[in-house]
C-alpha positions as CSV (number, residue, x, y, z in Angstrom):
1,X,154.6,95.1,64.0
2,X,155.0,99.0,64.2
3,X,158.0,99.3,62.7
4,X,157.0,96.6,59.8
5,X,154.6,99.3,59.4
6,X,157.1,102.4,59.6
7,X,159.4,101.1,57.4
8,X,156.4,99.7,54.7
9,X,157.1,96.4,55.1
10,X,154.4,94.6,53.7
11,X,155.7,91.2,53.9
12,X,156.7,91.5,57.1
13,X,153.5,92.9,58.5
14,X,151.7,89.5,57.0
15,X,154.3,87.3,58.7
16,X,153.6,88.6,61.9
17,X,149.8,88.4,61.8
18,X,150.2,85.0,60.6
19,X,152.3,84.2,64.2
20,X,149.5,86.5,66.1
21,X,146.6,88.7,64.3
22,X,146.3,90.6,67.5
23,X,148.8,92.7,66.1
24,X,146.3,94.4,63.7
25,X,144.9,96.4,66.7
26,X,148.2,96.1,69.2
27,X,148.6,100.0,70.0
28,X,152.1,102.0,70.7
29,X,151.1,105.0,72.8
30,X,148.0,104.8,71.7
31,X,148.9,104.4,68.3
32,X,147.4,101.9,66.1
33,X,149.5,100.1,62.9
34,X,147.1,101.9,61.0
35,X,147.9,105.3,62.1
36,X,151.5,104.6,61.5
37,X,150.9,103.1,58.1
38,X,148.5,106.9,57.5
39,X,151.6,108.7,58.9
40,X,154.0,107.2,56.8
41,X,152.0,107.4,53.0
42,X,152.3,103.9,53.3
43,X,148.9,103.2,51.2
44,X,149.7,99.8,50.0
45,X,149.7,98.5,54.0
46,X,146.4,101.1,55.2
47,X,145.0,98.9,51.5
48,X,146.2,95.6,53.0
49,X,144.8,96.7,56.7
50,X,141.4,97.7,55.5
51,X,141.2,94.1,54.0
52,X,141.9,92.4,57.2
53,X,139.0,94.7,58.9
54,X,141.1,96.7,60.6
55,X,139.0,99.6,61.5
56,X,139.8,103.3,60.3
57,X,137.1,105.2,62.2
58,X,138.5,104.2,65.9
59,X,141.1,106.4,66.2
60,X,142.2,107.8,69.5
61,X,144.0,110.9,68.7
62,X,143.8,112.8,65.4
63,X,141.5,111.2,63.2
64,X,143.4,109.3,60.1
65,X,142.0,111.1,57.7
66,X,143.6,114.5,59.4
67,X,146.6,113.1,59.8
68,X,146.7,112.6,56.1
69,X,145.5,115.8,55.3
70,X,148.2,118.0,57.7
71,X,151.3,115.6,55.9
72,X,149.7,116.7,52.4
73,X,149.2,113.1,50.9
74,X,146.7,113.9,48.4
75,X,146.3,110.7,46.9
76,X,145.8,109.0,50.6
77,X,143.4,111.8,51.7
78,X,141.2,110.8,48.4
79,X,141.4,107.3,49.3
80,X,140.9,107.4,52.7
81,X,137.4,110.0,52.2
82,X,136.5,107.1,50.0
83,X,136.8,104.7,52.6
84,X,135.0,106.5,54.7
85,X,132.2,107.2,52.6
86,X,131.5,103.8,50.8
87,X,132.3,101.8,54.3
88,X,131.2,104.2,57.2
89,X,128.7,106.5,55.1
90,X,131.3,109.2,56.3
91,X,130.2,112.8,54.3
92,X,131.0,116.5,54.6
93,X,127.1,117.0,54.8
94,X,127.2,114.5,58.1
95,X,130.2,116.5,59.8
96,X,128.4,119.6,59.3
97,X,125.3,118.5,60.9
98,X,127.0,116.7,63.6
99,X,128.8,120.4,64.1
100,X,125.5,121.9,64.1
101,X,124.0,119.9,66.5
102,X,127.4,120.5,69.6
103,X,126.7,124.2,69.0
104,X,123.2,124.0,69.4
105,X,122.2,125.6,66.0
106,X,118.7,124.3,65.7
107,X,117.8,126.2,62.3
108,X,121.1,124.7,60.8
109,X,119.8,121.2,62.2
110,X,116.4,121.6,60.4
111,X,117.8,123.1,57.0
């Protein structure tokens, strides 16, 4: 399944969950077929993987979304921070509260 997923084998990767679909969340070194898909810029399978419920937000590691952003794929940073917004109510405004609140900045909190 991992390297279905490094190499952007989309027609592969839907063979294999059709013989086991435990392969969605089967891990390399903690490493998901999602974060390879993310790693690669391979949208069309992190698209395909998001449809089978594969989950974007558990992510031992680096987030997804960072991952994206430190390779400089623009077009799967936008998707991805829609993603995360429309699906997980992901936003800027709840990262910076949720930074506020480790650091104990109480008037942040309340503002």
């Amino acid at each position: 399944m991992i390297c279905a997923v490094v190499e952007g084998d989309l027609d592969k990767v839907k063979n294999l969950i059709q013989i086991d679909r435990t392969l969605l969340t089967c891990e390399y070194e903690y490493f998901t077929p999602m974060h390879f898909a993310v790693r690669e810029n391979h949208k069309h399978i992190v698209e395909f993987l998001l449809k089978e419920n594969v989950d974007i937000v558990y992510s031992p590691g680096e987030p997804l979304l960072a991952t994206a952003e430190d390779r400089e794929y623009p077009e799967l940073v936008v998707f991805l921070k829609d993603i995360l917004k429309t699906r997980y109510r992901v936003t800027p405004k709840g990262t910076a509260i949720a930074e506020a609140i480790r650091h104990g900045a109480i008037d942040d909190v309340k503002k």
